[in-house]
C-alpha positions, 0 to 999 in steps of 0.5 A, a space after each residue: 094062303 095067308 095074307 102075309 104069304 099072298 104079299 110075301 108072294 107077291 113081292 117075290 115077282 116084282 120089279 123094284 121101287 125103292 124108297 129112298 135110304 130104305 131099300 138097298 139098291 141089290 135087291 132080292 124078293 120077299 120069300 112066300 116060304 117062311 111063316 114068322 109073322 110080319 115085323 112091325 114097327 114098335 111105335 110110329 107116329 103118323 101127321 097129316 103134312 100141311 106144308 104143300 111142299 113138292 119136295 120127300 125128305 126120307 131119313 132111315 137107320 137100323 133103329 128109325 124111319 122118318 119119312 116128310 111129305 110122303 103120299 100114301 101112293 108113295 110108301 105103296 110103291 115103295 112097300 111092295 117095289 112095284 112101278 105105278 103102272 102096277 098099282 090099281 084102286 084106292 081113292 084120290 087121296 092116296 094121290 094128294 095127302 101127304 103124311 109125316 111118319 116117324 116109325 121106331 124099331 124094336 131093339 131086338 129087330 135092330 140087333 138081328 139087323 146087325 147079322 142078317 145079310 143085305 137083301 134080308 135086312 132090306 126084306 125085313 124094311 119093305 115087310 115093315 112098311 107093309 106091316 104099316 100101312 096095313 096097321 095103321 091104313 087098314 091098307 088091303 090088297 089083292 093081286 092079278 096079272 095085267 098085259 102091259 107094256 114092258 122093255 126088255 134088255 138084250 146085248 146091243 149088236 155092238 157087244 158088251 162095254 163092261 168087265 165081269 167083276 171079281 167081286 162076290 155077292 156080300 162085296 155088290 152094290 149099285 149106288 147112282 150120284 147126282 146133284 139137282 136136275 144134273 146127270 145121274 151117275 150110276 156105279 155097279 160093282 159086283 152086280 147081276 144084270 137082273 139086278 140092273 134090270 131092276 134098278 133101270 125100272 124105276 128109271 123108265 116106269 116099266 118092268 124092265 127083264 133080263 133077256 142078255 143072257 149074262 149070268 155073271 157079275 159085273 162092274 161099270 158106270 153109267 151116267 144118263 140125262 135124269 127124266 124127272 117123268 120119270 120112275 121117280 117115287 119121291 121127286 128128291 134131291 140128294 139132299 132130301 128137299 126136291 124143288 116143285 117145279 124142277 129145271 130140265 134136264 141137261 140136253 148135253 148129257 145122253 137119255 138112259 137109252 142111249 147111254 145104255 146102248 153107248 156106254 155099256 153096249 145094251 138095249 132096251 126092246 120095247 114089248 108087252 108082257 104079263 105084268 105083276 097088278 096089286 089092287 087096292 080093295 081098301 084104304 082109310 085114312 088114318 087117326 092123326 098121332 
């Protein structure tokens, strides 16, 4: 098996980590099948940023990607969807520079982006920001299996708070609001629970599986105080430029635990289970451009 494939297989089992404006939130693994060669960016620009800002800006398009301020512990996570208790290796650097990117796609990926379905154009942005990082960090990894800590999430004894959409899979989407260290609002429409399960992972930094038995499509929101501790990749506002030092949250408003169970009549059962690894075997720094 190729490295292309060992990734692509990888991708395939893990809980997903998303960079900002990147990666769609309904999200489908990176398939081992397929043997065209990884995409690459047509050309990107990489600087050392120097600011010592706490804030990422992401800004992407069908046609760029500029990431402000990024670890490469940051575009890691984000290439491969996996929580940071997934990651082992590399040096300290991974943890403490920061790097701008400015990454431009080819044209003609760029038009078959315009066909491709959602969760195969955001396949194609997470083999592109491998594709990076491997190119360019001489980024190589390999993969084991590790006993970690885990939730699982199962019906509440209450029952399900939510309604089965009529909504099919091109109509789905998961998108969450939220100002500062307010609330987070999450809005779902059209989606699985594995979907959910998925996106509550990078909330609470733990793969999180469906255990609810619910095979349906659903529709609902959540709102739940924002732990800045967190599943945070990228401690960002809305508007790209997060503070250092952020305020805490508001104590008013439930945690992602209890809203689970209040508002949607679900449950997060903590346990251990085999849990995904990707090791960095090595990592260099790359030529400033």
């Amino acid at each position: 098996m190729n490295q292309l494939d060992m990734r692509r297989k990888f991708a395939a089992g893990l809980a997903g980590t998303m960079l900002v404006g990147l990666i769609c939130a309904a999200s489908t693994r990176a398939q081992s099948a397929s043997s065209a060669p990884a995409p690459s960016f047509e050309v990107a620009s990489i600087r050392v940023n120097h600011s010592a800002s706490g804030g990422t800006h992401v800004s992407s398009s069908e046609s760029r990607l500029r990431v402000s301020n990024a670890t490469v512990k940051n575009l890691i996570l984000s290439a491969y969807e996996i929580q940071p208790s997934q990651l082992s290796g590399g040096p300290g650097l991974i943890n403490t520079t920061r790097f701008d990117i400015n990454a431009k796609v080819e044209d003609s990926l760029v038009e078959k982006f315009k066909t491709m379905k959602p969760e195969e154009a955001r396949e194609q942005r997470m083999l592109l920001l491998q594709s990076l990082l491997a190119e360019r960090f001489n980024l190589k990894v390999t993969y084991s299996t590790k006993e970690l800590p885990i939730y699982v999430l199962v019906i509440a004894k209450s029952g399900i708070k939510f309604q089965e959409s009529k909504t099919d899979q091109q109509g789905s989407s998961m998108n969450s609001h939220s100002q500062g260290a307010g609330p987070v609002q999450l809005e779902s429409k059209g989606v699985t629970m594995a979907s959910l399960a998925q996106n509550l992972s990078r909330q609470v930094d733990r793969t999180v599986l469906d255990r609810t038995g619910l095979a349906g499509r659903y529709e609902f929101t959540l709102q739940y105080s924002r732990d800045e501790n967190q599943g945070v990749i990228f401690k960002a506002t809305d508007s790209g430029s997060g503070p250092a030092s952020p305020p805490p949250p508001d104590s008013s408003v439930p945690t992602i635990f209890t809203a689970l169970q209040e508002q949607l009549g679900l449950k997060l059962e903590a346990t251990k289970g085999p849990v995904e690894m990707l090791v960095i075997d090595h990592i260099d720094m790359p030529t400033e451009d």
